[in-house]
C-alpha positions in Angstrom: 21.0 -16.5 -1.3 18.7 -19.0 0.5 15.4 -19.9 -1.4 11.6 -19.7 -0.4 10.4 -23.3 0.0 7.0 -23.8 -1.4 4.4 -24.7 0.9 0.4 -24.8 0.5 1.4 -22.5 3.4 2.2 -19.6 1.0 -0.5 -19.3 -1.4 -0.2 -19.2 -4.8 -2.8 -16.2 -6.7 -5.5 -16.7 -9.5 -2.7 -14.4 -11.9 1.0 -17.0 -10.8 1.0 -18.9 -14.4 1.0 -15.6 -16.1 3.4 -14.1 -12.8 5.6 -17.1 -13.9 5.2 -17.3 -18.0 6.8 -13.3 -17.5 9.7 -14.4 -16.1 9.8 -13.4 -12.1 12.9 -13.4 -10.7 12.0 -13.2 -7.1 8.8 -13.0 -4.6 8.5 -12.1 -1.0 5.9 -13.3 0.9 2.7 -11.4 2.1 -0.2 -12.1 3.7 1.0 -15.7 3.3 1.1 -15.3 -0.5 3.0 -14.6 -3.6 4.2 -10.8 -4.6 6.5 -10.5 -7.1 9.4 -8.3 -6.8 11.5 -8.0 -9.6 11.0 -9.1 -12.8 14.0 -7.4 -15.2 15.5 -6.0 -12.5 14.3 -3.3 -9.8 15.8 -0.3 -11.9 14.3 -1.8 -15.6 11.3 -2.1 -14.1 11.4 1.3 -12.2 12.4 3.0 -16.2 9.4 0.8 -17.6 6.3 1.5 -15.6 7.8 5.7 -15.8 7.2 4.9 -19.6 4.5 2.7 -20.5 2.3 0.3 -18.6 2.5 -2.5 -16.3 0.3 -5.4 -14.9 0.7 -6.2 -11.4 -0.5 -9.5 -9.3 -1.5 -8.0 -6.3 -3.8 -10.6 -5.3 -2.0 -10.6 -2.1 -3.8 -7.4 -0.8 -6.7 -9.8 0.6 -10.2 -8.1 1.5 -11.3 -8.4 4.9 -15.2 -7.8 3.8 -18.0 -6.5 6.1 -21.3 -7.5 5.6 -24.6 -6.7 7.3 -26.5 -4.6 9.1 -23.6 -3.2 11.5 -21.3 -3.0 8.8 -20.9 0.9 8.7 -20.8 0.8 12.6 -18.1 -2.1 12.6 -16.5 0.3 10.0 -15.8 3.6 11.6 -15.1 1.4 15.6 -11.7 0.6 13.4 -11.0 3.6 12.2 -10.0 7.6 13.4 -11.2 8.6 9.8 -14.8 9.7 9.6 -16.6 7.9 7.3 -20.3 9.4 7.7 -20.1 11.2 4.5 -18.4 8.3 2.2 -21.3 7.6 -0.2 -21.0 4.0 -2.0 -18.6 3.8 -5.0 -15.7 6.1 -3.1 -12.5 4.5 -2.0 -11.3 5.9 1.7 -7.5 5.5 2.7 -7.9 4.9 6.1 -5.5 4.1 9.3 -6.7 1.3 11.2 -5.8 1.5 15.1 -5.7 0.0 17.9 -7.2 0.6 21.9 -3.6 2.7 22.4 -3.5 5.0 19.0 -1.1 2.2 17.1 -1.5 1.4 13.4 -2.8 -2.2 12.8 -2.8 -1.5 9.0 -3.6 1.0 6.1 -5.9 -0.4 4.2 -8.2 0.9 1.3 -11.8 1.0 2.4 -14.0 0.1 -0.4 -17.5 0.6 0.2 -19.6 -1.0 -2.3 -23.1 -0.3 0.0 -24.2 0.7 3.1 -24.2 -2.9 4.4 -21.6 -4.1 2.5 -17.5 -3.1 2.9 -14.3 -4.3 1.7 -10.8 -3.8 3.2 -8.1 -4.1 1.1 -5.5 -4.8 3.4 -1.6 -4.4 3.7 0.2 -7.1 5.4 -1.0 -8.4 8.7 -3.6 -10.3 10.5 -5.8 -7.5 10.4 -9.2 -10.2 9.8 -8.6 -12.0 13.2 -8.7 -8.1 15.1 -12.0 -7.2 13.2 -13.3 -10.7 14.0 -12.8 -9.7 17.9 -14.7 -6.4 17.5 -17.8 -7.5 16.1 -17.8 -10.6 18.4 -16.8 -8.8 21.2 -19.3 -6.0 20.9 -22.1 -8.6 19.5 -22.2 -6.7 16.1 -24.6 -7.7 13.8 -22.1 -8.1 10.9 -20.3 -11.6 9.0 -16.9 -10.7 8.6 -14.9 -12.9 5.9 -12.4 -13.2 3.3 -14.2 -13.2 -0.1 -12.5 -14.7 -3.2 -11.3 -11.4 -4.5 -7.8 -10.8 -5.8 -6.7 -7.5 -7.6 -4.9 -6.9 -10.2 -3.0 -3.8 -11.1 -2.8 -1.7 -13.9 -0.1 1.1 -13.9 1.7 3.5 -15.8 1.3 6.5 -17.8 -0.3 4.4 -21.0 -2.4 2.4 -18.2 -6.2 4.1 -19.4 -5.2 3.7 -23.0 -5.2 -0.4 -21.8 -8.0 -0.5 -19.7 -10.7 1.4 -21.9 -9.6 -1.3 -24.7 -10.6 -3.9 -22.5 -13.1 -2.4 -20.4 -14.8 0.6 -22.5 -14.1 4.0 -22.9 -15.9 5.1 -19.6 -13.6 3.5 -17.6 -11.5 6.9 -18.1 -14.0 8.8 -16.5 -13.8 7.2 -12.8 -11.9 9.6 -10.6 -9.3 9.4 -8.5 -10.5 7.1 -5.6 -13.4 5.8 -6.9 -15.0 3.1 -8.8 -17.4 1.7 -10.8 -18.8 -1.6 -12.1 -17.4 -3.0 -15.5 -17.9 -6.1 -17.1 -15.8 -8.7 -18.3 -17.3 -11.7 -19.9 -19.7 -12.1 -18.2 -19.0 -10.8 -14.8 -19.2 -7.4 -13.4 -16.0 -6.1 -11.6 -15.0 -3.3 -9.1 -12.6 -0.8 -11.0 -10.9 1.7 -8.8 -8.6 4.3 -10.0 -6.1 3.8 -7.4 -2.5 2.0 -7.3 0.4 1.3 -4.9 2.6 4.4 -7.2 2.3 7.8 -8.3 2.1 6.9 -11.7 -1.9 6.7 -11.5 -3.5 3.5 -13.5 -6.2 1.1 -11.6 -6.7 -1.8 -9.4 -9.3 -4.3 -11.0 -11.2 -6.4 -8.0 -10.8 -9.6 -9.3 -14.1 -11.8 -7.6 -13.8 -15.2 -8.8 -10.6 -16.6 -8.9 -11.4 -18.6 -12.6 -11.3 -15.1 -14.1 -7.6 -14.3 -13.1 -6.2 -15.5 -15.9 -8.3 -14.8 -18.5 -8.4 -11.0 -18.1 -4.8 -11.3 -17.4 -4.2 -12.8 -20.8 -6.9 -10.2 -22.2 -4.7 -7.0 -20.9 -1.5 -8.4 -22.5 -3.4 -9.0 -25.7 -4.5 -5.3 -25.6 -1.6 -3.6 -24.8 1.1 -5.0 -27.0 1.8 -1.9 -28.7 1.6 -0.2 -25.7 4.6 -2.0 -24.8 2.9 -3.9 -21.3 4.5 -6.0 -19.2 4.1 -7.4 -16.1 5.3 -5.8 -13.0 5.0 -5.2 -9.1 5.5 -3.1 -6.7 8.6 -1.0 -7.5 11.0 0.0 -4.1 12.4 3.1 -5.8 9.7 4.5 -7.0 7.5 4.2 -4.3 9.8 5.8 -1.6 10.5 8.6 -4.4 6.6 9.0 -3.6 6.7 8.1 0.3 4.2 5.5 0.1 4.4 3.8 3.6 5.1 0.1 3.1 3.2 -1.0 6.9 5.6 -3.7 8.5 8.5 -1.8 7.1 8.1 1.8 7.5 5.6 1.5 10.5 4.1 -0.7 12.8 1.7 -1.1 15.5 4.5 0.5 17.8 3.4 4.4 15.4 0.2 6.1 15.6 -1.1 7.7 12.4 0.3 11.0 13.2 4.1 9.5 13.7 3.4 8.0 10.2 2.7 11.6 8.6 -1.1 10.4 8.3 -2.7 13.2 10.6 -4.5 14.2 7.9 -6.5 11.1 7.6 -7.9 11.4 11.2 -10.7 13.1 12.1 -10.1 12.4 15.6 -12.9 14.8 17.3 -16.0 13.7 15.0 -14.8 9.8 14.1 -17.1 8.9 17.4 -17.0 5.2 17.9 -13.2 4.6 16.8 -11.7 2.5 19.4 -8.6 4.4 19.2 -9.9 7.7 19.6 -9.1 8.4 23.2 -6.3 7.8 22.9 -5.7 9.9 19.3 -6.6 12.8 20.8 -4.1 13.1 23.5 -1.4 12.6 20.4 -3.0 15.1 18.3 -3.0 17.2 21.4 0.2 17.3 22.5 1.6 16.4 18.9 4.4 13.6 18.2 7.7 13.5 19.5 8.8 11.8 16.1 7.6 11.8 12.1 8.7 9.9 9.3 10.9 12.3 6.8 12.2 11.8 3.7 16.0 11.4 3.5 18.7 11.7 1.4 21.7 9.7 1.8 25.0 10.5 0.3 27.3 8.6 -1.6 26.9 5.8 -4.0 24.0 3.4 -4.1 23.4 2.0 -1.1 22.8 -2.0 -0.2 19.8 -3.2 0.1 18.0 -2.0 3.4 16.4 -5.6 4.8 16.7 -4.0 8.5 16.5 -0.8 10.5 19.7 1.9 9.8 20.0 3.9 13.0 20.2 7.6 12.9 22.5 9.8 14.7 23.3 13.6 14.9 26.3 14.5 16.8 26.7 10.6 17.9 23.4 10.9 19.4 20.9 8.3 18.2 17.7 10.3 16.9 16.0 7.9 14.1 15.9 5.0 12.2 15.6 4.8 8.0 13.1 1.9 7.1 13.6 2.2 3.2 16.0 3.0 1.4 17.3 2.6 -2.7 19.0 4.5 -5.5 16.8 6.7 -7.5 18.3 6.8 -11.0 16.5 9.8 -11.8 17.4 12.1 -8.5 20.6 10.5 -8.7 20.7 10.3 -5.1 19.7 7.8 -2.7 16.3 8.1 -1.4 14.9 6.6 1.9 11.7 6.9 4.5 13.2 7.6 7.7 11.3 8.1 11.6 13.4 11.1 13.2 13.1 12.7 16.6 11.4 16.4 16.8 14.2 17.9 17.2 16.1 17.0 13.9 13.3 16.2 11.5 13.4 20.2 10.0 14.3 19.9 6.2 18.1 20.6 5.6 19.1 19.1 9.2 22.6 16.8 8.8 22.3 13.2 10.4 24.9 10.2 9.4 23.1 7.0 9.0 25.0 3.5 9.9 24.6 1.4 7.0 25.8 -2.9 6.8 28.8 -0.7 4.5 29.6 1.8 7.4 28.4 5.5 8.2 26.6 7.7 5.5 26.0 11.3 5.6 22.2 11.8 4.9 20.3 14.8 4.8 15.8 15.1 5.9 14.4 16.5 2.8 11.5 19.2 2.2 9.3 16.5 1.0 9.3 13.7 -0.8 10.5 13.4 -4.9 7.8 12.3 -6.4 
């Protein structure tokens, strides 16, 4: 296997001494910095965060932050979501689209107050499109990367760690909110929210000089708790169909291709550049949808391309994601089908690097 030169290219993160002390065994790149993939391996790590807690360096989902007067406006232009009733503290999930209906990104939208927004962003050079709407339009708005870098906590025992570093109230912030907490010193954006479905909290991390010390702080905490560092864990999260954006879909999908429908308020988000567009799709409805999707067999290589789908020898989709789940004891993958063969219990083959597969689309996803 080749390696990943290093580069000031490919930024290292206020938490990669601790990342590295943990013993990673492999990154990939995103938004031209270090994620960690695998520490033990992908299925110890999967068993691990199920069980007890983990600490993630996701200082790779960079904040694209508004700031000024036009900042709400700027806000809702990207956006088919409506955002007129998001009050500051909430946490929005919220497709970002383009002028024809494609998704640019998926982003958190952290609004902090009425002139001041952070997008946490998934991998892409979302910055440089929102730079060409408020210069384009002549917004009055400074849009910039702050020094912010989250960090993840999550995992079943992941309150337990956090209130012993940041309080007992930190237990009562609600799902997709957050609130201010300190830590020496320094007061910090605490969200209960998470890349898995095994809830826990992402810690806005403003001042790069604090990385490691809270890191450090949280292992301290938690080591009866049995915390370790982690990442982002490939089974799990396509057990839960959390979308990875460059992967799963791209700027070629609109929202409602991605199963995201729900997240557009296409009729009342006025201003969203996209919206014209939107509401022909949510008109007329899409021709394809993401599934979940079963595939037979034993576990199945790593999926580092597209797998087309067929019915009948008929090309009707293409699986994105794909893994053994060791606790479905099946393989599980995100797939884009056509209309006509997305209904649950439909039988497709899929043409995987080891040959054909049978596969079947699911009711939903396992998690």
């Amino acid at each position: 296997m080749a390696l990943l030169s290093p580069s000031r290219r490919v930024r290292r993160t206020p938490f990669s001494d601790g990342v590295e002390a943990a013993g990673v065994k492999a990154y990939t790149v995103y938004n031209r910095m270090l994620l960690p993939t695998v520490f033990e391996s992908v299925e110890a790590d999967y068993h691990h965060m199920k069980k007890h807690v983990q600490v993630w360096d996701v200082a790779c989902e960079r904040q694209v932050e508004l700031r000024g007067p036009d900042a709400a406006k700027l806000m809702q232009m990207l956006t088919p979501r409506d955002l007129r009733g998001m009050l500051p503290g909430r946490c929005f999930y919220v497709p970002i689209v383009d002028e024809t209906g494609g998704m640019l990104n998926d982003p958190v939208a952290v609004k902090l107050a009425e002139d001041r927004w952070w997008i946490s962003i998934a991998d892409s050079d979302l910055m440089l499109w929102v730079k060409g709407i408020a210069q384009g339009f002549r917004l009055d708005v400074l849009v910039d990367e702050p020094d912010v870098s989250p960090l993840a906590v999550q995992g079943p025992k992941a309150d337990d760690l956090m209130a012993r570093v940041f309080g007992e109230a930190v237990r009562d912030v609600k799902f997709f909110r957050f609130g201010m907490f300190q830590f020496e010193g320094r007061d910090l954006v605490v969200a209960r929210s998470g890349y898995s479905k095994q809830g826990g909290f992402e810690i806005y991390v403003e001042g790069s000089d604090i990385g490691m010390p809270l890191w450090n702080a949280l292992f301290a905490a938690g080591e009866d708790l049995e915390v370790r560092a982690g990442c982002p864990n490939l089974i799990e999260r396509i057990e839960g169909g959390l979308l990875s954006y460059g992967n799963d879909m791209t700027d070629d999908n609109t929202p409602h291709e991605c199963g995201l429908g729900r997240f557009c308020d296409t009729q009342t988000a006025i201003g969203c550049i996209g919206r014209d567009a939107l509401l022909r799709v949510s008109k007329e409805g899409p021709t394809q949808q993401i599934r979940a999707i079963a595939i037979e067999g034993d576990a199945v290589p790593r999926c580092d391309r597209v797998w087309p789908l067929f019915a009948k020898g008929e090309r009707i989709g293409q699986i994105t994601s794909a893994a053994w789940s060791p606790d479905h004891k099946t393989n599980v993958a995100i797939g884009m089908v056509r209309m006509t063969h997305w209904d649950s219990g439909t039988a497709l083959e899929v043409e995987t690097p080891e040959g054909m597969r049978m596969a079947t689309v699911q009711p939903g996803f396992w998690a």
